[in-house]
N, C-alpha and C positions, 0 to 999 in steps of 0.2 A: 419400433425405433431402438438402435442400440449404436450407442454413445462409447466412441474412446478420446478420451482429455490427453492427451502428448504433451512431453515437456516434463522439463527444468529436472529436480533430482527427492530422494528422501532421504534424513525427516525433513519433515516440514519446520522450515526455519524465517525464510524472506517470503515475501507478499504474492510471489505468481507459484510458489508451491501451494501457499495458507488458501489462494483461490482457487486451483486446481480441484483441492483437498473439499474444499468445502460444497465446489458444484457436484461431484463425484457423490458424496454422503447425500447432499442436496436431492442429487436429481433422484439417485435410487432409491432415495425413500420413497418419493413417490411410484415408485413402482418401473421407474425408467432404467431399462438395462443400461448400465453406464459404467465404464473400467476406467481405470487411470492409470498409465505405462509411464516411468523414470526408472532413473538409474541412481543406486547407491557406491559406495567404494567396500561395503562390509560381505553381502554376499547376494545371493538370490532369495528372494521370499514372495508369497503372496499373502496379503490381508483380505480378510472378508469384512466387509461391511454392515453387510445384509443379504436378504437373498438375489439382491442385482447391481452391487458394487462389490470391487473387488479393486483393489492399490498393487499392482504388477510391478515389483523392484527387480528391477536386474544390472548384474554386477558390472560395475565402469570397471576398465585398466587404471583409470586416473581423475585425477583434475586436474584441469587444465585452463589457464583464461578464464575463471569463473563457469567451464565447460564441462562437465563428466564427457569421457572420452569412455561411450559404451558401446562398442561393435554390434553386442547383445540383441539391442533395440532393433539395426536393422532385421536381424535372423528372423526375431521373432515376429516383428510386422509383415517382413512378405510371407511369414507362415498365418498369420491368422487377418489378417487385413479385409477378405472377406466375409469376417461375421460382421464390420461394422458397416450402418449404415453415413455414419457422419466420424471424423476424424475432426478433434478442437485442441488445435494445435497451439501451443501457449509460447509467444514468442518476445525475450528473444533468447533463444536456445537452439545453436547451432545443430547440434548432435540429434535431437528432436526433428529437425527440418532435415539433414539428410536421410534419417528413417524412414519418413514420408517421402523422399525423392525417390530412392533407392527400393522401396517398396514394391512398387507397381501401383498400386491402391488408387481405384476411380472414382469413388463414391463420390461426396459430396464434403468440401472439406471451410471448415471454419478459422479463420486467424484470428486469435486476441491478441492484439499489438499492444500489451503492459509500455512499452518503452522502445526509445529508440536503441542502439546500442552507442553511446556515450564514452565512457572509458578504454572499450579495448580498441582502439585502434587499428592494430595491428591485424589484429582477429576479424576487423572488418573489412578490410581491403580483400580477402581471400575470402571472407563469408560474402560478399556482397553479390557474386552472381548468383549463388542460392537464396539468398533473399530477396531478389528481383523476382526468379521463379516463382517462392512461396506468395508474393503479393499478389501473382499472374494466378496461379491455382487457386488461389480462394474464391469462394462462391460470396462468401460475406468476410469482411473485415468488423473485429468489433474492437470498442478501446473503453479505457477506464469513465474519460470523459470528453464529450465534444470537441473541449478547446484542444485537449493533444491531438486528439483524431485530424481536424483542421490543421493545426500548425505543425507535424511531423513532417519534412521535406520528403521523407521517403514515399506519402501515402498524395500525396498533391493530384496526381492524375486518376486516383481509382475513388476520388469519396464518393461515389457515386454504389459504392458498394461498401461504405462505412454506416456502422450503428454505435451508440454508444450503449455502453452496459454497465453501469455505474457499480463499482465492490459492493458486494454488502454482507452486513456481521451481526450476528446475534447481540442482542444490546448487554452493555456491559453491567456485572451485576461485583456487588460488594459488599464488604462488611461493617457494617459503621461502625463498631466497637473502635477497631483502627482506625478509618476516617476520624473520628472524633478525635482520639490520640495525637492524630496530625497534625488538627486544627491547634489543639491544648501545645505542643511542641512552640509555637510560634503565639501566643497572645494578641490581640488587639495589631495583628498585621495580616495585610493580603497575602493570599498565597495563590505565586505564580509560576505555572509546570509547564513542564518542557519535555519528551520523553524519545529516547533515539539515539542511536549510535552517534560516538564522542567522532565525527568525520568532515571535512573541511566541509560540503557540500551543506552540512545541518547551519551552517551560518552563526551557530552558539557562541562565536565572540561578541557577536551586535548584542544579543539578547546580554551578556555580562556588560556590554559598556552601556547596557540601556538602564542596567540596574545602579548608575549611579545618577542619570537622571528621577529616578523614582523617587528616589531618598528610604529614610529608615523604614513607613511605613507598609512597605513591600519585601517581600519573601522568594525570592527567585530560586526554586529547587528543580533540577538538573536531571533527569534519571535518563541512567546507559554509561555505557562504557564504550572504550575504543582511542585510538593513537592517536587523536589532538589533546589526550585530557591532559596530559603535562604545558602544552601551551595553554587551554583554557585556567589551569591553577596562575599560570603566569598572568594571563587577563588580567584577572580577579585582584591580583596583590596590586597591579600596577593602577586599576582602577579604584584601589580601596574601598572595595566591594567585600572584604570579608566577609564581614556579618550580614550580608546581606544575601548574598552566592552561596549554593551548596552545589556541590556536586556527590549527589548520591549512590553512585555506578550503578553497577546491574543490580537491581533488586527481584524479587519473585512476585509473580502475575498478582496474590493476594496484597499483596502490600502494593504495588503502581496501581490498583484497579481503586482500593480507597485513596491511596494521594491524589487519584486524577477527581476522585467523589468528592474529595476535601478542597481544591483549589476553586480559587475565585473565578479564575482565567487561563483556558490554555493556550500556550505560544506555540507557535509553528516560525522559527527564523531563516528557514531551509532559502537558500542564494539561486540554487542550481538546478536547474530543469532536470538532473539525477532525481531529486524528487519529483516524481509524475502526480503524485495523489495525496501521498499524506492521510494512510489509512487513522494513525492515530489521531488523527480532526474528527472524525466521527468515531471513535471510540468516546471520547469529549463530547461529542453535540449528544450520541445515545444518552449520557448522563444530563442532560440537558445544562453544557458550560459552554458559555460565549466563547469563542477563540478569536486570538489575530493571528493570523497569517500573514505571509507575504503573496508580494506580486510575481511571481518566479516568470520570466520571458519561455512562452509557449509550452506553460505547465497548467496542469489542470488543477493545482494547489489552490489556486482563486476562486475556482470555481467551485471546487467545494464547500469552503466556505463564501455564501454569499454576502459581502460586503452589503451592512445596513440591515441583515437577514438574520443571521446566525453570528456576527461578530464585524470586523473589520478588517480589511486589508490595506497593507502599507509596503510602500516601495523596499526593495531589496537593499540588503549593506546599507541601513538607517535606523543605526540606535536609539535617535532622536523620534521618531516617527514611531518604533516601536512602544518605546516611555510612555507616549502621547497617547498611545491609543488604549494601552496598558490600562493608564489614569480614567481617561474618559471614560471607559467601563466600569473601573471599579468602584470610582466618584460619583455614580447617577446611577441611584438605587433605579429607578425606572427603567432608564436604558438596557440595565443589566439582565431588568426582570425580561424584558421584550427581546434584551440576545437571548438567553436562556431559555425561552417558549419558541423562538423559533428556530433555535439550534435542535430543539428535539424536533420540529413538528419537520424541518427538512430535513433530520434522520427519518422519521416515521415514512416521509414522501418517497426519497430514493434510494437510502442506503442500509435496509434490513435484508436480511440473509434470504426471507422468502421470497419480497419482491424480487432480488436478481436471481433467484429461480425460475419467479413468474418469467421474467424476461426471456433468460434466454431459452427456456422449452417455446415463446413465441418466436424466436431467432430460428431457432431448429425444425419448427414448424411454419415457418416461410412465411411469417403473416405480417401483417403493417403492424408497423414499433413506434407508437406517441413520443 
């Protein structure tokens, strides 16, 4: 078997590169020929992994529509297209899909359908007969989680060749000297995190207007950056949430890894089916921390966290609801103990880096998927 992962760009920044990156490392350690081909804007390189991964950058003209515009990829596919036996093609990335069109390439080809395409409009009216084609070419469709798989309009007529193949991530590790730190920061108050680009879609005004439902004895701290935070500081004044609301912009992996060790509770207030997954809910549940989520319409946000399982979920745009649930967990030592045991135990179940190894070498190896 010899595996090429197609798609999206380097470095590794958003969640269908970090997947990419990680099955590629994944699969070759075990001994699985496996490449990974994107495109950069800096130059050409190749990375070695080990002795059967290798990370194939090749140089865009551009970006474009959140698209590298890399001519590159086609060259290079219809030159080597025949070493692979399987092509897992990471979508949605246009540039990626004409590669593979443009190729020739007959093997056997795999679609991870991360998402629909949502924002670019425009980019999709003209991408859409090539995305017709790539659903038509696929041997298997696989998606983050069931419920997208099922409710994406675009995939309605082929589930019959859908899997799901749930993220998964090495559990997250930290240093308690600064956990502790955190905790000491805030005295004799809960502490409730939230971690994600400051972006209309993350829903982070509910979660500031939920923090004046809570009252003093809650800690609402904020982490990430990005172009709502000037309205989010407006929130905050307008709900006289000062003291209550931080917003702590970008911080580095060692410090978010103990805030997220240090908090009570973590929030997910995401509105917008733009959130598919909500990788960091199980960066949280590995730590074993109840989360609430929301209900996002035909997102797999809910279904990662299981409501009643690993934490609660609550209807979208409802601060009140959010407050509510907030409390009920933080208020009911028991409850809390039973999210917390079983936010790890359904990390341990689906979403460790090994298992979606296991999974998809049984994907690629054509065999029934529980």
């Amino acid at each position: 078997m010899k595996v090429l992962q197609l798609g999206k760009f380097y470095p590794i920044r958003g969640g269908v590169e970090k997947v990419m990156w990680d099955l590629t490392g994944g699969l070759s350690a075990r001994g699985i020929d496996c490449d990974m081909l994107c495109a950069e804007l800096e130059k050409d390189e190749i990375i070695h992994l080990n002795g059967h991964g290798r990370v194939i950058c090749l140089k865009a003209w551009r970006k474009m529509a959140a698209t590298m515009i890399a001519p590159k990829m086609v060259s290079w596919l219809r030159k080597h297209k025949g070493e692979y036996n399987i092509i897992h093609v990471h979508h949605p990335d246009p540039m990626a899909c004409l590669a593979l069109r443009l190729s020739g390439y007959k093997g056997r080809v795999i679609l991870h359908w991360h998402s629909d395409i949502l924002k670019q409009k425009t980019l999709l009216r003209f991408y859409a007969p090539l995305q017709r084609w790539l659903i038509r070419r696929a041997d298997t469709i696989v998606g983050t989680t069931p419920v997208y798989l099922k409710e994406s309009p675009y995939l309605k007529d082929v589930q019959d060749k859908t899997v799901a193949l749930p993220i998964g991530i090495k559990p997250v590790t930290f240093n308690e000297r600064i956990a502790a730190e955190w905790k000491e920061r805030y005295p004799g108050r809960k502490l409730v995190v939230s971690i994600g680009r400051l972006v209309p879609y993350k829903g982070y005004g509910y979660l500031v207007a939920a923090a004046k439902h809570l009252g003093p004895d809650y800690q609402v701290l904020i982490v990430g950056d990005g172009p709502v935070r000037e309205n989010l500081e407006e929130d905050i004044r307008i709900n006289g949430v000062d003291g209550n609301v931080k917003l702590l912009g970008y911080v580095e992996d060692e410090e978010m890894h103990a805030l997220l060790a240090a908090c009570d509770v973590f929030v997910l207030s995401s509105i917008m089916k733009t959130e598919a997954f909500g990788i960091v809910q199980i960066e949280a549940m590995s730590l074993g921390k109840p989360v609430v989520a929301t209900k996002v319409p035909e997102s797999g946000v809910s279904w990662v966290n299981a409501d009643g399982e690993s934490g609660l979920n609550v209807p979208i745009k409802d601060s009140e609801a959010l407050a509510k649930a907030i409390r009920t967990i933080c208020t009911d030592a028991s409850l809390h103990e039973k999210f917390s045991k079983g936010a790890l135990e359904r990390f341990d179940r689906l979403f460790t880096l090994e298992g979606m190894i296991d999974k998809t070498i049984k994907i690629y190896n054509d065999e029934k998927n529980d």
